[in-house]
C-alpha positions as CSV (number, residue, x, y, z in Angstrom):
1,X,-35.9,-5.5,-7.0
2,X,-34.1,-1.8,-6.8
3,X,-32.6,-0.1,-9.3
4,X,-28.8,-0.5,-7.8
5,X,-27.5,2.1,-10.1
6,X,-30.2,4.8,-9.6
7,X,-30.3,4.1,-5.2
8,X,-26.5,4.2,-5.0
9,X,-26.6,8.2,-7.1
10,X,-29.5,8.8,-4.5
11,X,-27.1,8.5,-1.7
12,X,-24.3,10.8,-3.6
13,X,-24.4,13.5,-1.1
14,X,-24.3,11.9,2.0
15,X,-21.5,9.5,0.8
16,X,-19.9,12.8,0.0
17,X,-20.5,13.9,3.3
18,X,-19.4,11.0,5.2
19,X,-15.7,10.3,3.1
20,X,-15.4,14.2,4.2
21,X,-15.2,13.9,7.3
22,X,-13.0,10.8,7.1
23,X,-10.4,12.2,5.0
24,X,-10.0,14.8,7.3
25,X,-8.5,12.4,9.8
26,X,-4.8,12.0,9.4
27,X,-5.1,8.2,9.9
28,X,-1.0,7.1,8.9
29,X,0.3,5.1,12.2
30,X,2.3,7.3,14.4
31,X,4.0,4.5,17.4
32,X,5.3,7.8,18.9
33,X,2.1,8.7,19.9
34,X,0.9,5.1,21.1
35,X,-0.3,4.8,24.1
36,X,-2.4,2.1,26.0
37,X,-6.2,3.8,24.9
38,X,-4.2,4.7,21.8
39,X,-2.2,1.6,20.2
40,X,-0.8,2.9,17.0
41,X,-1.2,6.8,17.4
42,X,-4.8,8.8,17.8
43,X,-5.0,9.3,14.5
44,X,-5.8,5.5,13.2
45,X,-8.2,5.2,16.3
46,X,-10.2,8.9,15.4
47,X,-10.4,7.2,12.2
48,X,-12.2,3.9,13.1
49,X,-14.3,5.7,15.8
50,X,-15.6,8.1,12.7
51,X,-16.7,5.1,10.5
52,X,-18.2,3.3,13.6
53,X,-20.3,6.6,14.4
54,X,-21.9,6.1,10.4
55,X,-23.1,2.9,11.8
56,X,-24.2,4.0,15.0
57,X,-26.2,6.5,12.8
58,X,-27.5,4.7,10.6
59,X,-28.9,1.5,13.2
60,X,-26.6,-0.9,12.3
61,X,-24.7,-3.3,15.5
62,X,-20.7,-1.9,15.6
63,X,-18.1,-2.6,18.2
64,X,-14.8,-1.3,18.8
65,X,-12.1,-3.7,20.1
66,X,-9.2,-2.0,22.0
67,X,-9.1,0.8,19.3
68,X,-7.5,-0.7,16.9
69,X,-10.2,-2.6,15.0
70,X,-13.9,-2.7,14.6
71,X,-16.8,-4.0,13.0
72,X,-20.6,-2.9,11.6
73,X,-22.8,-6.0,11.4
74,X,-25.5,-6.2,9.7
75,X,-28.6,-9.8,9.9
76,X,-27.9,-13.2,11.4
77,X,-27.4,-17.0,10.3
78,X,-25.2,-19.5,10.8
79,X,-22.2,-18.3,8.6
80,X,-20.5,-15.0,8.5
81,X,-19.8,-12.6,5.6
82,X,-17.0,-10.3,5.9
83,X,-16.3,-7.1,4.0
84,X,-12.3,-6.5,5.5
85,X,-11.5,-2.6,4.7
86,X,-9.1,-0.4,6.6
87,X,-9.5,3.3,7.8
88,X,-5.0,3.6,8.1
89,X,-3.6,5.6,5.2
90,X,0.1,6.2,4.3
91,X,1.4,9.0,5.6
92,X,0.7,12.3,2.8
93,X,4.0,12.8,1.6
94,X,5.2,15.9,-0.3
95,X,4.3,16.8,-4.1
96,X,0.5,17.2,-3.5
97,X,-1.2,20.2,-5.4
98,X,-4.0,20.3,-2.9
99,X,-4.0,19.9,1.2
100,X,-3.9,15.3,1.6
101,X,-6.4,16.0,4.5
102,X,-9.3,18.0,2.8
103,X,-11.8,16.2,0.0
104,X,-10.8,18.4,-2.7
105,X,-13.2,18.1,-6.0
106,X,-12.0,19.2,-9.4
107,X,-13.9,18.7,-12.9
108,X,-15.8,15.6,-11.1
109,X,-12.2,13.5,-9.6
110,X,-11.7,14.1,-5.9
111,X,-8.7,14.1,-4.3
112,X,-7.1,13.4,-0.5
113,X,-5.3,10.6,1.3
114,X,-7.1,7.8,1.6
115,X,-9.9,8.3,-1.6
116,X,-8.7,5.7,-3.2
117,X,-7.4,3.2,-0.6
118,X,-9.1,2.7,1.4
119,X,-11.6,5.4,3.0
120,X,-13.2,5.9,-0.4
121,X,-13.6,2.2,-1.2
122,X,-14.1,1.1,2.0
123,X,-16.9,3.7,2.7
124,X,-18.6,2.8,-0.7
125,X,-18.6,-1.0,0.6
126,X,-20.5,0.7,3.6
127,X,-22.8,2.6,1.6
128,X,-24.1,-1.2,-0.3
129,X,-24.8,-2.4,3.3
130,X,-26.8,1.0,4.1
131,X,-28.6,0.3,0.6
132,X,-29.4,-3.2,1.7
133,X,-30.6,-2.4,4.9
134,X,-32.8,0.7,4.3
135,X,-34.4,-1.5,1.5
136,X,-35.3,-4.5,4.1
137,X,-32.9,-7.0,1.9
138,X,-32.4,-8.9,5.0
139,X,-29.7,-11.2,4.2
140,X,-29.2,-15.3,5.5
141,X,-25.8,-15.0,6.6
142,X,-24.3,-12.7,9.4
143,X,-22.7,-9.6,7.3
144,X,-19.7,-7.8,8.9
145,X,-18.0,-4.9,7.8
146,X,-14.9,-4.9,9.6
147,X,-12.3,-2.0,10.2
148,X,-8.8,-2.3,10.1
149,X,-6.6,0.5,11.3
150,X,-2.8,-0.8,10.9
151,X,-3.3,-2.5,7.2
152,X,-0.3,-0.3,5.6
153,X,2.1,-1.6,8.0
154,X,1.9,-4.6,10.2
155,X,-1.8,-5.4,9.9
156,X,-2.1,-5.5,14.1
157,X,-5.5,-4.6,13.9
158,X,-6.8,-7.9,12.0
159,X,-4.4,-9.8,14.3
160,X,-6.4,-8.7,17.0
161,X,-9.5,-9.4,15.5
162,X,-8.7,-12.7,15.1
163,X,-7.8,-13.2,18.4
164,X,-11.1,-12.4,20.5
165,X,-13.3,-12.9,16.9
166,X,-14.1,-16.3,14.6
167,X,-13.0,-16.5,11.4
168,X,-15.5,-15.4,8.6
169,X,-16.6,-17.8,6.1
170,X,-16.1,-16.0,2.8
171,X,-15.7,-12.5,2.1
172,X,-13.8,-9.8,0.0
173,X,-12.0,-7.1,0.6
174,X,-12.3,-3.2,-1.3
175,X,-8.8,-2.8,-1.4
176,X,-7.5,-3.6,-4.9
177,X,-9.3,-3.3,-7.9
178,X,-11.9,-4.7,-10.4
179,X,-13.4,-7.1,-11.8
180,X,-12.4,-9.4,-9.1
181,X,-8.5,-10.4,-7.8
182,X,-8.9,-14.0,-7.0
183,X,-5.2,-14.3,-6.2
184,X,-2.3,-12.3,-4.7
185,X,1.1,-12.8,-4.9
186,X,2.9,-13.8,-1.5
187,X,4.4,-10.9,0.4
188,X,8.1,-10.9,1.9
189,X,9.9,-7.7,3.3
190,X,14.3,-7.9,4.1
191,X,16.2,-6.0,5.9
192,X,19.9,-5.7,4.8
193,X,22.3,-4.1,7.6
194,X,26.0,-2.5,6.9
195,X,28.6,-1.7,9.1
196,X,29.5,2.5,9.8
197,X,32.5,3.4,8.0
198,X,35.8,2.7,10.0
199,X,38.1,5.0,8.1
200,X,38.0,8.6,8.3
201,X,38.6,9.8,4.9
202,X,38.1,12.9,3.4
203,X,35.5,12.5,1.3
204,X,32.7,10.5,3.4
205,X,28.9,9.9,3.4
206,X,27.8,11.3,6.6
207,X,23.3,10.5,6.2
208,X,21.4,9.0,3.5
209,X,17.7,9.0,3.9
210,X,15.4,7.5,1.4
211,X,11.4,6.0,1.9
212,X,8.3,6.3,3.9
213,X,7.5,2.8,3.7
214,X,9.0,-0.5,2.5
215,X,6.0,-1.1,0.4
216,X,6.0,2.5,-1.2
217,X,8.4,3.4,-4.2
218,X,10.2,6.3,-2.1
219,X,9.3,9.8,-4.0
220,X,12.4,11.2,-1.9
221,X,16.1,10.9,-1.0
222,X,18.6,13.0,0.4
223,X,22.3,12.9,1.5
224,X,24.3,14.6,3.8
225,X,28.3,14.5,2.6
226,X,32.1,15.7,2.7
227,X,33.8,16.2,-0.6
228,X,37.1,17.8,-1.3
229,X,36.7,19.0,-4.4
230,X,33.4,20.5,-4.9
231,X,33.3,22.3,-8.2
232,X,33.9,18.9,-9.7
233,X,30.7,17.2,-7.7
234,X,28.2,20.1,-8.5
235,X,29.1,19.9,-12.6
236,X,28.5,16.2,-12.1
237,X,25.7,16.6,-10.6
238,X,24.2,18.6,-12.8
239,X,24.7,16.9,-15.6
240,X,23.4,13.6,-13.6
241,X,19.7,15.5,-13.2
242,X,19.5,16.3,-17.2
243,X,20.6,12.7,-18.3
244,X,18.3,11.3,-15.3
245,X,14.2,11.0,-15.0
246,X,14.6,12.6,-11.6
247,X,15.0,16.3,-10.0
248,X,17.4,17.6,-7.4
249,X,19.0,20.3,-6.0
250,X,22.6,20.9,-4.2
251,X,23.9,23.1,-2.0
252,X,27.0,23.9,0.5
253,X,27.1,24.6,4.0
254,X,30.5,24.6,6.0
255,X,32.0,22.3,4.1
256,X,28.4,20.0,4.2
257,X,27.1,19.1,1.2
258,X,23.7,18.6,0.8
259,X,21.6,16.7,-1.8
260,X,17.8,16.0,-2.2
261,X,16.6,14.4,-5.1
262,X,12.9,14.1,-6.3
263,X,11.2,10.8,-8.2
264,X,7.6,9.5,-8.1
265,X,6.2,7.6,-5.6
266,X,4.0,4.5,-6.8
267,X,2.5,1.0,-4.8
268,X,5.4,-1.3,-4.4
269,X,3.6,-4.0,-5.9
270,X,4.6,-2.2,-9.2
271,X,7.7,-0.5,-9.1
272,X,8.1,0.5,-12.8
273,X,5.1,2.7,-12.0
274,X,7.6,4.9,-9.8
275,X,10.9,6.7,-10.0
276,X,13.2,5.6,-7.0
277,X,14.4,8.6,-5.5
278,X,16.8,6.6,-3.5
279,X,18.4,4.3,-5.9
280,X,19.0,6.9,-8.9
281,X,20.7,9.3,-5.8
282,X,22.9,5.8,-5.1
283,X,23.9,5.6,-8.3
284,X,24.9,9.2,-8.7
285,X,27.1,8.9,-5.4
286,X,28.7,5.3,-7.2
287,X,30.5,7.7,-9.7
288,X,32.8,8.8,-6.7
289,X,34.8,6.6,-4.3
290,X,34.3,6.3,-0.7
291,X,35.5,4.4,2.2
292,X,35.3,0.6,2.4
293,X,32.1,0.0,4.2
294,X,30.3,3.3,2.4
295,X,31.4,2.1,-0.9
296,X,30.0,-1.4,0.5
297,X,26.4,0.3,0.7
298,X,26.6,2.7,-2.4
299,X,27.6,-1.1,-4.9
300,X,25.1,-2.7,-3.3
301,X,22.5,-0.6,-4.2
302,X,23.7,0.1,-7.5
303,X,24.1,-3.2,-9.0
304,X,22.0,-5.3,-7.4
305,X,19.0,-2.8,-6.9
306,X,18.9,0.0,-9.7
307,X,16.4,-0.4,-12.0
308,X,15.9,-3.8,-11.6
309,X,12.4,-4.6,-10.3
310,X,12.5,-8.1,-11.2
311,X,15.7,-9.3,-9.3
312,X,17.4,-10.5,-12.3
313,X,20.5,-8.9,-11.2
314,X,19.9,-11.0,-7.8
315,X,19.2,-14.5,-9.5
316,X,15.3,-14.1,-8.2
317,X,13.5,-13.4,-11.3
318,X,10.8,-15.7,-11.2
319,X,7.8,-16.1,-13.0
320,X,4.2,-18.1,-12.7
321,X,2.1,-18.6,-15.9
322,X,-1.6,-17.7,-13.1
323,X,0.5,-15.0,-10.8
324,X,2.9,-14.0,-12.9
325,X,6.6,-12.3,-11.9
326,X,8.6,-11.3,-9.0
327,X,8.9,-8.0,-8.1
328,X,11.3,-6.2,-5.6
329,X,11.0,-2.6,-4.4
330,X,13.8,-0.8,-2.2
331,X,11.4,0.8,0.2
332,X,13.9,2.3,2.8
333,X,17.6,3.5,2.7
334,X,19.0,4.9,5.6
335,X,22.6,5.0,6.5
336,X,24.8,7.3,9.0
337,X,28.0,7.6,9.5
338,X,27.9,6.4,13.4
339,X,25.4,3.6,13.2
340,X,26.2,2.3,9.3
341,X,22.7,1.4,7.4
342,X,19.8,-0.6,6.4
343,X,18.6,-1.4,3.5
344,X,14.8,-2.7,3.4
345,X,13.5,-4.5,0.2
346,X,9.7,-5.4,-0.2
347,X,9.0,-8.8,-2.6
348,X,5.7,-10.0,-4.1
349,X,6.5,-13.2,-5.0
350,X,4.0,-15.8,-7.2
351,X,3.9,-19.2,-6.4
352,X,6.2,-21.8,-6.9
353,X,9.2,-19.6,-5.8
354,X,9.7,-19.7,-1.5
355,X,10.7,-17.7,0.8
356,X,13.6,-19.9,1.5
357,X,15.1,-19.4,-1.6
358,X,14.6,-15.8,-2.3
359,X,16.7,-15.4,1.1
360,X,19.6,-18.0,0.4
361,X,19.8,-16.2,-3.0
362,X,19.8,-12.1,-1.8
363,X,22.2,-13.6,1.4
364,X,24.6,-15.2,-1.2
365,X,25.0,-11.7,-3.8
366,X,24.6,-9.4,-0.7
367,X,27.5,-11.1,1.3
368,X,30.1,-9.7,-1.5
369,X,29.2,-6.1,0.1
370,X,29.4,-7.3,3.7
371,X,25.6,-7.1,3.6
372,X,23.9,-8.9,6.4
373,X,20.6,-10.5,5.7
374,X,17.1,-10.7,7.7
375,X,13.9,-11.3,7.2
376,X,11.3,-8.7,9.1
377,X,8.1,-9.8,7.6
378,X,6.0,-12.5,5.1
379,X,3.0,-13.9,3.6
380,X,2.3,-16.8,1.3
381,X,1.0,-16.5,-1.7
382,X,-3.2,-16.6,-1.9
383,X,-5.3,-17.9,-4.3
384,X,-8.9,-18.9,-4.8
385,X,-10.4,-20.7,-7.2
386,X,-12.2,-19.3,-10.6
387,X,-15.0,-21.7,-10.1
388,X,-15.8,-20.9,-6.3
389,X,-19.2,-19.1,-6.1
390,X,-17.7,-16.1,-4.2
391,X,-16.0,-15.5,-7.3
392,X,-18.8,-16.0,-9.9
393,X,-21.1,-14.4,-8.3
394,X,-19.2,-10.9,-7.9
395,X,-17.6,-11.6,-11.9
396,X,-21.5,-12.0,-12.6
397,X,-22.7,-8.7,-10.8
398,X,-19.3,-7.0,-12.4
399,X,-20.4,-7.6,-15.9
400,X,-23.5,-6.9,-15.7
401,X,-23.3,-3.5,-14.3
402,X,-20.3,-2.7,-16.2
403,X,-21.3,-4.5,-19.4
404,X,-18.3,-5.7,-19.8
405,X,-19.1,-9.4,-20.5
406,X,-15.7,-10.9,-21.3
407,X,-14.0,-9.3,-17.3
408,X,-12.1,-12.2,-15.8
409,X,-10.5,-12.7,-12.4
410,X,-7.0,-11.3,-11.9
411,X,-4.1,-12.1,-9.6
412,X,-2.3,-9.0,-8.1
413,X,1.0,-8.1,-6.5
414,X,-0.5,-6.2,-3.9
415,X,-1.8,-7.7,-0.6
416,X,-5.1,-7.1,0.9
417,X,-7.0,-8.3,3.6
418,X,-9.2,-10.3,1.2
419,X,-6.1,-12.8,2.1
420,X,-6.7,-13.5,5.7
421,X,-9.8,-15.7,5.1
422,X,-9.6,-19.3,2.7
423,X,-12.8,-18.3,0.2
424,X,-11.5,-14.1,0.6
425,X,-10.9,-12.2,-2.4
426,X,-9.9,-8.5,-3.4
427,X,-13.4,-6.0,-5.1
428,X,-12.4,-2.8,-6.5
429,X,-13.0,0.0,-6.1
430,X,-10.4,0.6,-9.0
431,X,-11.7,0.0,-12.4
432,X,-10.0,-0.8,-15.6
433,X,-10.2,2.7,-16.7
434,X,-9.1,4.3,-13.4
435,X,-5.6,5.9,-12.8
436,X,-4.4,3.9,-10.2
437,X,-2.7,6.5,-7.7
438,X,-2.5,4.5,-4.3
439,X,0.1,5.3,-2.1
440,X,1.1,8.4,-4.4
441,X,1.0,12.1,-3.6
442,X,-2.2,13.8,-5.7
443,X,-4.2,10.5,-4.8
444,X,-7.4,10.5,-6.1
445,X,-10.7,9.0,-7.3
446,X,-13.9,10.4,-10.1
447,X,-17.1,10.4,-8.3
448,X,-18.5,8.6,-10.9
449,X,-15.9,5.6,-10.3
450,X,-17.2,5.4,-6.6
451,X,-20.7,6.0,-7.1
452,X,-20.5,3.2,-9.3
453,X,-18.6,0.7,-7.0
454,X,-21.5,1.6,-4.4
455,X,-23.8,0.1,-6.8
456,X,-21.8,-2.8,-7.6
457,X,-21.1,-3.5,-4.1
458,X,-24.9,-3.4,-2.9
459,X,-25.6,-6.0,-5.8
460,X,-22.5,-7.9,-4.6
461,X,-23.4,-8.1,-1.1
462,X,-26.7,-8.9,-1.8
463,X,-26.1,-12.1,-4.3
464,X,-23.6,-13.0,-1.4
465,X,-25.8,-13.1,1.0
466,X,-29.2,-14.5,-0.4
């Protein structure tokens, strides 16, 4: 047998070489670019057609489907193995030290968008399949490595797999972290909507802008305003930034006030990992009063939203003794004065809470603000067994590379593809020990960490596929 550890630091440099080239792709969906060759922008499709070219390279079968998903297959047999990684990234966002787009190494971590979810992991995943292959371990079961390009927003890409491809058989997914994440919480996104302001006072909200995504703790918020008295307004802003974990800055401009304020971006399956932007600038704005329908959007906000991750304030907090809590994270705020605004709130919810009930509950405490209620998007809850060989056989290769023998299966708030298939779980790449900075600006990785997840995931695939 090969020494995993040993091949995968042989292939350092090229794996190097490879993740590159693919960070250098601006991969983030951009629909106002999409065209028919080009269904979510160029960018996701230069992304997937890079990856594909390793495999072309390196001898393996790949295909391209419609430029919006893809596969590198590796041996034959009568069931089918799926590795499900994507080659889409969030977009890079401000508050980076280095350029997203360029592999930047310092003191052995690199950096750039996409090192750590998913081009680094998913390229790793790659790199076991290369080690199998150019050591003759020909597998029993048909391996497929396949490529998602939309998996930070709608997931279109798998859809369409799974519409001119069969279902795998078992699988995992490189998209979370280690040892393995047997479970994940279900996934619900809400869109609340607010009337425009139909008075015409003096004092009025004229834009509010806040998010990227709805599953992204938004890093920044600003507001465009009228205020009559605006020496009062600038003293209370200021002392609203020292008493406050966020930044910000103010200014005047013919009688427009102007206000951005700077938080920390995080994963929304966490949001007490980062500062909302959006909600602290909310509740600075609740210390004033404006019109009915703006003061309608500023309450909302404020008391049902503010620092409360769990939706206590919303009568949602939940919790599951295997999954564990509810979570809400206000994504996107965006309001103007001729079109009113929309609120959109991303929930990873454990089971034995629905859907159904998270709705009725957000309609019934949202309908005091003249909030109106709809849902844009959802997943159940997944969960695979402890005792399935899929997961004790990746546990098994886990511990023994790591040597950490007591590593157990975890259930996550975040949602990967690992979901998509019955017997699918989430693999890495992220260790205990890693920083965890998906989705965040200065997103990155140690070498170390990956080189060591290309070793685990050669084993992995390997015992999978024996």
């Amino acid at each position: 047998m090969i020494d995993w550890k040993k091949t995968a630091n042989d292939y350092k440099q090229q794996y190097l070489n490879d993740l590159n080239e693919l960070v250098a792709i601006d991969s983030s969906r951009n629909l106002d670019e999409a065209t028919n060759e080009f269904p979510l922008g160029k960018g996701p499709a230069n992304a997937l057609n890079k990856f594909l070219s390793f495999g072309q390279r390196d001898g393996f079968k790949v295909k391209n489907i419609d430029n919006i998903v893809g596969y590198i297959e590796y041996g034959s047999g009568d069931q089918t193995f799926a590795i499900l990684s994507h080659v889409d990234e969030m977009p890079g966002g401000k508050g980076w030290d280095t350029n997203p787009f360029e592999l930047t190494e310092k003191d052995g971590i690199l950096y750039g968008r996409g090192v750590s979810d998913d081009k680094g992991p998913g390229l790793a995943a790659y790199y076991g399949l290369k080690m199998m292959k150019e050591n003759k371990l020909e597998p029993n079961v048909k391996i497929r490595l396949i490529l998602g390009t939309d998996e930070e927003c709608d997931w279109k890409g798998m859809d369409r797999y799974f519409e001119v491809e069969p279902m795998p058989d078992f699988g995992f997914s490189p998209d979370a972290e280690f040892p393995v994440i047997n479970g994940e919480k279900g996934n619900v996104t809400f869109e609340t909507k607010i009337d425009a302001n139909i008075n015409n006072n003096e004092n009025k909200i004229i834009s509010f802008n806040s998010g990227l995504r709805e599953n992204m703790v938004p890093r920044e918020a600003n507001v465009q305003l009228k205020f009559n008295d605006f020496t009062l307004f600038e003293n209370k802003f200021n002392d609203f930034i020292i008493n406050n974990p966020v930044d910000g800055d103010l200014s005047e401009n013919n009688g427009i006030i102007n206000i951005n304020i700077i938080g920390e971006a995080a994963h929304a399956m966490e949001p007490k990992n980062g500062i909302n932007a959006g909600t602290y600038l909310a509740k600075f704005l609740s210390e004033f009063n404006w019109s009915a329908n703006e003061n309608d959007f500023i309450k909302l906000i404020t008391n049902y939203l503010h620092l409360d991750s769990r939706g206590n304030n919303l009568g949602i907090n939940y919790k599951d003794d295997i999954m564990g809590e509810l979570t809400i994270n206000t994504g996107l705020i965006n309001y103007d004065e001729n079109n009113g605004g929309t609120i959109n709130n991303n929930l990873r919810y454990p089971k034995g809470i629905t859907p159904k009930f998270i709705e009725e509950k957000i309609s019934d405490e949202f309908n005091n603000f003249n909030g109106k209620l709809s849902k844009i998007s959802g997943m159940i809850p997944h969960y695979v067994d402890v005792n399935d060989p899929i997961v004790k056989n990746l546990i098994s290769v886990y511990q023994k590379q790591t040597d950490i023998k007591d590593a157990k299966p975890e259930v996550v708030g975040g949602g990967t593809y690992g979901r998509l298939m019955d017997r699918g779980v989430a693999f890495g790449a992220l260790f205990p020990w890693s920083d965890d900075t998906m989705h965040q600006a200065n997103e990155h990785q140690t070498i170390n960490d990956l080189i060591l997840a290309i070793s685990i995931y050669a084993e992995g695939i390997y015992e999978l596929s024996k």
